[in-house]
KOLNU-483386 format. One line per field, with one value per residue (C-alpha): residue number from 1; residue in three letters; x, y, z. Coordinates in steps of 0.25 Angstrom, whole numbers. Each point is the difference from the previous one (the first is absolute). Last residue first. Layout:
N
num = (NUM, ...) $
residu = (ALA, ...) $
xx = (X, ...) $
yy = (Y, ...) $
zz = (Z, ...) $
END
This chain:
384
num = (384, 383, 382, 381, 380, 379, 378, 377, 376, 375, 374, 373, 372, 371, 370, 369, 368, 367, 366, 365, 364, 363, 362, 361, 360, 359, 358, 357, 356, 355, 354, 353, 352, 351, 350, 349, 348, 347, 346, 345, 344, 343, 342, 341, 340, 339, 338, 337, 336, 335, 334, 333, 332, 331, 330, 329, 328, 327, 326, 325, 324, 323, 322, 321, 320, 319, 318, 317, 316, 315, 314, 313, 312, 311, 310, 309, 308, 307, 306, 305, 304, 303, 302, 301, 300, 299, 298, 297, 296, 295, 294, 293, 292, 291, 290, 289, 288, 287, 286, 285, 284, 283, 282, 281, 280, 279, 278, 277, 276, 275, 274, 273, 272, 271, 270, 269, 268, 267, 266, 265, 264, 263, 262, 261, 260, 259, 258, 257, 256, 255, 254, 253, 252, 251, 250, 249, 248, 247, 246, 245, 244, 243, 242, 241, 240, 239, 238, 237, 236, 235, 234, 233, 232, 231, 230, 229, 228, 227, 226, 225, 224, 223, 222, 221, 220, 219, 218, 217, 216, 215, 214, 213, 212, 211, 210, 209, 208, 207, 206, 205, 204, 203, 202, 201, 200, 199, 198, 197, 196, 195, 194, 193, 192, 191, 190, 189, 188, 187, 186, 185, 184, 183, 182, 181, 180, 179, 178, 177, 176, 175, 174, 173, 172, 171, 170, 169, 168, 167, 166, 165, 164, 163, 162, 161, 160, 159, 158, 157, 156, 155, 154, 153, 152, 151, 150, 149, 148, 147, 146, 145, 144, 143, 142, 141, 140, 139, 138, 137, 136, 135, 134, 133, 132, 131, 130, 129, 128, 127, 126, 125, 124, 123, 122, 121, 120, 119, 118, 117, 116, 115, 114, 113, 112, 111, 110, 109, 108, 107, 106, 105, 104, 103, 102, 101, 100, 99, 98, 97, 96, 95, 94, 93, 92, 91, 90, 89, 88, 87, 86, 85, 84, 83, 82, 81, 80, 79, 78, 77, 76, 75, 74, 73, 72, 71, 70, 69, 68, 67, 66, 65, 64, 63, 62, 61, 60, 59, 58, 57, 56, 55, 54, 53, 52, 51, 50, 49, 48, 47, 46, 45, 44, 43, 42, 41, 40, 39, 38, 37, 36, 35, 34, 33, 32, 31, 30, 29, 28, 27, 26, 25, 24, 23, 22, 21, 20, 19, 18, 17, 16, 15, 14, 13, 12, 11, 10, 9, 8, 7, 6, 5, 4, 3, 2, 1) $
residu = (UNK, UNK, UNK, UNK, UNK, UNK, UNK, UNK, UNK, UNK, UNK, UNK, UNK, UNK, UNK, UNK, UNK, UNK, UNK, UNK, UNK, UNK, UNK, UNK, UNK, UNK, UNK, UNK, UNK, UNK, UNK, UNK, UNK, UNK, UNK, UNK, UNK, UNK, UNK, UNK, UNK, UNK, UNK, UNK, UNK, UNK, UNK, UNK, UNK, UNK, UNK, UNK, UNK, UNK, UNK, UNK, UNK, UNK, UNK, UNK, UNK, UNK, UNK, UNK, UNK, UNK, UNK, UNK, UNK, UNK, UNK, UNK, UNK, UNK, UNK, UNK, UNK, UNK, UNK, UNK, UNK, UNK, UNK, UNK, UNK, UNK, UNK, UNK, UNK, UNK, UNK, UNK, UNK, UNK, UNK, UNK, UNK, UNK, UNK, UNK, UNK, UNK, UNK, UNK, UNK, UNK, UNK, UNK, UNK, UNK, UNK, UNK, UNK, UNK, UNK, UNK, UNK, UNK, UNK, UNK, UNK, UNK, UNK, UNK, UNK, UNK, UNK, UNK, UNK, UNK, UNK, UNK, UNK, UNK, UNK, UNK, UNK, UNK, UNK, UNK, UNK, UNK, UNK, UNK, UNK, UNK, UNK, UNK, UNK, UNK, UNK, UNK, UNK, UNK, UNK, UNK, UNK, UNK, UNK, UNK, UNK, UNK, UNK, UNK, UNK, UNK, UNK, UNK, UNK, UNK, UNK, UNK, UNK, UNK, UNK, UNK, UNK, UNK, UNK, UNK, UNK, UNK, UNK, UNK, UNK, UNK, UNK, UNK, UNK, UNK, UNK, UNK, UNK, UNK, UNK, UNK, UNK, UNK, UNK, UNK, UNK, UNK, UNK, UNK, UNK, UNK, UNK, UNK, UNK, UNK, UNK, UNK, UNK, UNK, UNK, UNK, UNK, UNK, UNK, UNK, UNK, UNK, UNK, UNK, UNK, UNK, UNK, UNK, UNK, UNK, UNK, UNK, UNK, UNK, UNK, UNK, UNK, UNK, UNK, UNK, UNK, UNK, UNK, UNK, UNK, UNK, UNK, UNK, UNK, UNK, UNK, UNK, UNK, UNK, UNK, UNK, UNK, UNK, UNK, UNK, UNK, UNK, UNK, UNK, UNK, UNK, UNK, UNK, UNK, UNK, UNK, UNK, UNK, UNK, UNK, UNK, UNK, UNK, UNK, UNK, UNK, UNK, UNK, UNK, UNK, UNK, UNK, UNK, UNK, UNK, UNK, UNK, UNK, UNK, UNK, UNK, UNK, UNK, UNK, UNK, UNK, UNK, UNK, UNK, UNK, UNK, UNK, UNK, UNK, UNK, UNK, UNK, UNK, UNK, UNK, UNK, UNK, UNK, UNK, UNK, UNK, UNK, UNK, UNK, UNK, UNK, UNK, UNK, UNK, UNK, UNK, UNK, UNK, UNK, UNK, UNK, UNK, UNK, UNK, UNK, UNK, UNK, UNK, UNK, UNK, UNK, UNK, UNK, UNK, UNK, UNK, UNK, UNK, UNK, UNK, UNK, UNK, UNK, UNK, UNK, UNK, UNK, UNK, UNK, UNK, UNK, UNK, UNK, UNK, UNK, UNK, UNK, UNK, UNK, UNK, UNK, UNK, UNK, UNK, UNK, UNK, UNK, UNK, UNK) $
xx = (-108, 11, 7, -1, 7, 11, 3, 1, 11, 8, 5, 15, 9, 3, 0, 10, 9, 5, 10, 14, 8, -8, 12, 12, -9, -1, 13, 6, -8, 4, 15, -4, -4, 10, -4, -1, 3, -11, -9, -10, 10, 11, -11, -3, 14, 2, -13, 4, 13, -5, -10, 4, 12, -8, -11, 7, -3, -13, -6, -5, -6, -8, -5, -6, -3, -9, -6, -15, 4, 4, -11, 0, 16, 12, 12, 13, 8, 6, -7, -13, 4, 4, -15, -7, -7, -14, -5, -13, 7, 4, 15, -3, -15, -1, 13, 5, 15, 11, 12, 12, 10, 12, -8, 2, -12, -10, -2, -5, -10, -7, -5, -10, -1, -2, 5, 10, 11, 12, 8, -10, 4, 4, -11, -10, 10, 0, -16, -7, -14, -7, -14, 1, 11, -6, 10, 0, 3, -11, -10, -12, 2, -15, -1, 10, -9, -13, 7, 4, -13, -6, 11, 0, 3, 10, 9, 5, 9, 8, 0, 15, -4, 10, 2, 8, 5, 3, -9, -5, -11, -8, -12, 4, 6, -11, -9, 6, 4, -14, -4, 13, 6, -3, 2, -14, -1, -8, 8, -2, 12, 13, 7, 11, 2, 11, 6, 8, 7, 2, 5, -10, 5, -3, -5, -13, -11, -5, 7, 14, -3, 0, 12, 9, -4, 5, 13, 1, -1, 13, -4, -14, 6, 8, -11, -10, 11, 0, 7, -4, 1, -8, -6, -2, -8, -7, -8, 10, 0, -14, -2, -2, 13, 6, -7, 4, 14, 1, -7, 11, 11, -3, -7, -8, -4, -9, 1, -12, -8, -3, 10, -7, -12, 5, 1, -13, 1, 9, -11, 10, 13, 2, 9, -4, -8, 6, 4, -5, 6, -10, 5, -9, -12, 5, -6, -13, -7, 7, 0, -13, -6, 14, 3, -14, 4, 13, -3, 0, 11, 1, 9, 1, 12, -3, 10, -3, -12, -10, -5, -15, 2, 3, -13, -9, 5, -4, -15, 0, 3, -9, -6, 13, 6, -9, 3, -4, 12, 12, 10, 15, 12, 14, 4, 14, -1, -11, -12, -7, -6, -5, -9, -5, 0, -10, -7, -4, 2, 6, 15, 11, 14, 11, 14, 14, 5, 6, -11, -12, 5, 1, -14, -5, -2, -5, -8, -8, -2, -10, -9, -2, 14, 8, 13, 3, 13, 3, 14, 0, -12, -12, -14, 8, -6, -15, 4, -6) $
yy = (119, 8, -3, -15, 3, 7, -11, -11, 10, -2, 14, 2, -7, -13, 5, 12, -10, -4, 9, -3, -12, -12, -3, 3, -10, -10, 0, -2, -11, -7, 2, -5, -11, -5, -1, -14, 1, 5, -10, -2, 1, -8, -11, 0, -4, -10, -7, 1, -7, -11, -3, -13, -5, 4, -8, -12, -9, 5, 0, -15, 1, 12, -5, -14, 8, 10, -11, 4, 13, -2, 8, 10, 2, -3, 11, -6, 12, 14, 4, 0, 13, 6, 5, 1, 15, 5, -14, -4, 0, -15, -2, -7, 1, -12, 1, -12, 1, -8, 4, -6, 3, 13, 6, 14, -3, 0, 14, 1, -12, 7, 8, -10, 0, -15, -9, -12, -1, -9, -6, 11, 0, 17, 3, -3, 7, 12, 2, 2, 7, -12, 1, -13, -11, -13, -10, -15, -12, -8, -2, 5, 8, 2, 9, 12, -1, 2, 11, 6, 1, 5, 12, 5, 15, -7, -1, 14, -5, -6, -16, -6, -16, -7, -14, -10, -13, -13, -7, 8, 11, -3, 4, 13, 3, -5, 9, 11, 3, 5, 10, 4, 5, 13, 12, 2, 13, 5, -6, -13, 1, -4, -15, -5, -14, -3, -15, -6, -12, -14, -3, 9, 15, 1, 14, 0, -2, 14, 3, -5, 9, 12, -5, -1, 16, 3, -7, 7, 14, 6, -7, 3, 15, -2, -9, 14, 9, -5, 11, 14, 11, 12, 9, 14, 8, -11, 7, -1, -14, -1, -5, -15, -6, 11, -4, -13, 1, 5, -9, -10, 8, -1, -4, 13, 9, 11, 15, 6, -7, 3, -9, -12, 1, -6, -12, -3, 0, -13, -8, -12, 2, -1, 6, -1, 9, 13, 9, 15, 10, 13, 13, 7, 9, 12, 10, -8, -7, -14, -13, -7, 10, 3, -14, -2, 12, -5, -13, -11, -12, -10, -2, 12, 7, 14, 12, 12, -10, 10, -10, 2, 3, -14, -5, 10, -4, -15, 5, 6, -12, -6, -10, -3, -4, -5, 9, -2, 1, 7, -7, 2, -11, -1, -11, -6, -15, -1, -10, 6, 13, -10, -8, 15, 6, -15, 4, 14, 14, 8, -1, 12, -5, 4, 8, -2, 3, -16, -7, 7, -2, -15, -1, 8, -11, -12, 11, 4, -16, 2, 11, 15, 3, 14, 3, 11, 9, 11, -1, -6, -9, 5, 0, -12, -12, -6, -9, -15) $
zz = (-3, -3, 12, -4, -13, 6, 9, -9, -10, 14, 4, -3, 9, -7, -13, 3, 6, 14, 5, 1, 8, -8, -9, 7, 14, -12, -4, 15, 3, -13, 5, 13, -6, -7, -15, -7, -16, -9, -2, -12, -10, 10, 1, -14, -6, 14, -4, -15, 3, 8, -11, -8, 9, 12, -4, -7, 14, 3, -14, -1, 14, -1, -15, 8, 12, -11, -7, 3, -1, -16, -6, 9, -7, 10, -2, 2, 9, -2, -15, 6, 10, -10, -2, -12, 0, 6, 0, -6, -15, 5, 1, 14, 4, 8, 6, 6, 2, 4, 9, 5, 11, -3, 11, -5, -10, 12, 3, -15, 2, 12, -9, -6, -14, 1, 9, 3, 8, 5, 13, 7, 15, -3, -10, 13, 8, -10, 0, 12, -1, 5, -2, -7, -1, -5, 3, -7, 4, -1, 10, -8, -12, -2, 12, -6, -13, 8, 10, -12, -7, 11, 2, -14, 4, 10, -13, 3, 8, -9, 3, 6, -5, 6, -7, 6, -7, 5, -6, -16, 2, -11, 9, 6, -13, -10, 8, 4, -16, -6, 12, 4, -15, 2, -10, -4, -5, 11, 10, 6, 10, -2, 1, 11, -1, 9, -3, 10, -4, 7, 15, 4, 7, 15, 5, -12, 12, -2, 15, -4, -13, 10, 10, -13, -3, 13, -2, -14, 4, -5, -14, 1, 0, -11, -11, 5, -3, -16, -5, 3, -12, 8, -8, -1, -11, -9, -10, -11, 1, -5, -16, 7, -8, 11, 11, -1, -5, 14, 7, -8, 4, 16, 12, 0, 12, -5, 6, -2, -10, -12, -10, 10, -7, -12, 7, -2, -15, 2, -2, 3, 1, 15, 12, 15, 11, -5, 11, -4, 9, 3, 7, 11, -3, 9, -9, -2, -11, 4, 5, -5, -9, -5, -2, -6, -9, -3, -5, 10, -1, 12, 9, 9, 7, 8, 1, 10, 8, 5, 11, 1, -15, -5, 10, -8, -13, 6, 2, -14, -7, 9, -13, -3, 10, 13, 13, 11, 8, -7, 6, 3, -3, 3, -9, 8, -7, -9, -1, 11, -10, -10, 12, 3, -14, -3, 13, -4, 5, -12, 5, 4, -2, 9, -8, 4, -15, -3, 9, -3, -16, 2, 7, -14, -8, 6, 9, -14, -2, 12, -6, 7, 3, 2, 3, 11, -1, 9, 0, 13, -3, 1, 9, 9, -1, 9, 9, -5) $
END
């Protein structure tokens, strides 16, 4: 693969180190003319060729996040004026990173998903450069948080990802074509989509795979979209993938994709998974797993529970019996929730140009004091 161009005309450069970062900022490369500089990996290579137009550079060798500092080197190399990351450092690891320099350039924080679970995580987003938000409900966020105040310029986006798949819809097609999910099943599709094992617990995967993969009723088809994350228990889930046999079941993993599996959904089920909040604008039904729901282990009781029939750990066995009973009262029951939290956590759809427009006004001065003073790291290791 040619290597990109050092920038993109405006001299911006987004930045990835994990596959589900790509998912994320694909759309943003598109909408401001950007490449995308990629740890050297094969999961970033395989995640790079699933979008249409990506125009991608390599930092060869490098393995994130032990060569932190290798892929600092990389950023430098091409002394990017704006660069676009996915993840959420605090400034002194952005500093150290990207900055401690005059010329250190501008920072735009692309979140990768919404959630309401640990939400002290977020806070870090108050402190970033300029952060991209999808909307009111980010906002509330921060604020509930004690940290609005920190957050100096912010870009209220929408859902561009929901958009930009939209306009790429035939590509997207081809993608699932490849996965061996192009023809639907004369029955339903159901996309089970659960988190990751976190440390609080949050995924329902490990207690509901089975009874859904083996339960599943003829006809039916089960996709199974994993986090990717969930590689961490690799072993475990090549044993629980081989179990299900010839059934029809889909286990999606290393895939960062997420609107096309959402798209061939007839219904979904997870857990705090944020691929949940990109789903409520598909009017379809949703069911929910959580493991930890209303328990004192979540940071606050999500909404999310109030838009779709809530199926306990105790009840997992039962789940298709539950799923079917609900399907045809389910948008009478929550349609109006869905749509309620949807516009909360959604502003409405930007044009593009438009949202190219904000971020090149918000990025056009001088990066801030924190990102080009000299990093609190490196004065400590002159001192030694």
């Amino acid at each position: 693969m040619a290597e990109a161009a050092s920038t993109g005309a405006g001299g911006c450069l987004a930045l990835a180190w994990h596959p589900h970062h790509v998912e994320h900022l694909a759309p943003w490369c598109g909408i401001v003319g950007m490449p995308m500089l990629l740890a050297d990996s094969p999961g970033l290579y395989a995640a790079s060729r699933c979008y249409p137009g990506l125009d991608t550079a390599w930092a060869h060798g490098v393995r994130m996040p032990a060569a932190v500092d290798a892929f600092a080197g990389a950023i430098r190399e091409r002394a990017p004026r704006v660069v676009f990351y996915s993840d959420l450092f605090g400034r002194d690891s952005l500093r150290r990173l990207l900055g401690g320099r005059a010329d250190a350039p501008r920072v735009v924080y692309v979140p990768h998903g919404f959630s309401e679970k640990r939400q002290d995580w977020a806070r870090g987003t108050a402190f970033q450069d300029v952060a991209v938000v999808y909307g009111q409900h980010a906002l509330d966020q921060l604020a509930a948080l004690g940290v609005a105040g920190h957050l100096e310029r912010c870009v209220v986006s929408g859902n561009v990802r929901r958009r930009w798949h939209r306009l790429h819809a035939a590509h997207f097609r081809a993608q699932l074509a490849a996965l061996g999910l192009g023809d639907p099943p004369a029955g339903r599709t159901l996309l089970y989509a659960p988190t990751w094992q976190d440390a609080i617990g949050s995924s329902s995967y490990f207690a509901a795979i089975a009874p859904l993969a083996l339960r599943l009723p003829a006809g039916w088809r089960l996709v199974v979209k994993l986090h990717p994350h969930s590689e961490r228990y690799a072993p475990m889930l090549d044993e629980i993938e081989a179990r299900c046999g010839n059934r029809n079941v889909h286990f999606v993993r290393n895939s960062p994709l997420t609107f096309p599996f959402l798209e061939i959904a007839d219904a979904y089920l997870g857990d705090m998974s944020s691929l949940a909040y990109d789903y409520l604008a598909s009017g379809r039904p949703m069911f929910f797993a959580n493991p930890t729901a209303g328990a004192p282990a979540d940071a606050a009781h999500s909404r999310l529970f109030t838009c779709g029939t809530v199926i306990p750990p105790d009840r997992y066995d039962d789940a298709y019996r539950l799923i079917d009973a609900a399907w045809d009262s389910d948008a009478e029951r929550f349609g109006e929730a869905r749509a309620a939290l949807e516009r909360y956590t959604h502003a409405p759809e930007r044009g593009f140009d438009e949202l190219a427009a904000e971020i090149a006004d918000a990025t056009a001065g001088p990066a801030p004091a924190w990102m080009t003073g000299e990093s609190a790291l490196s004065r400590h290791a002159a001192d030694d």
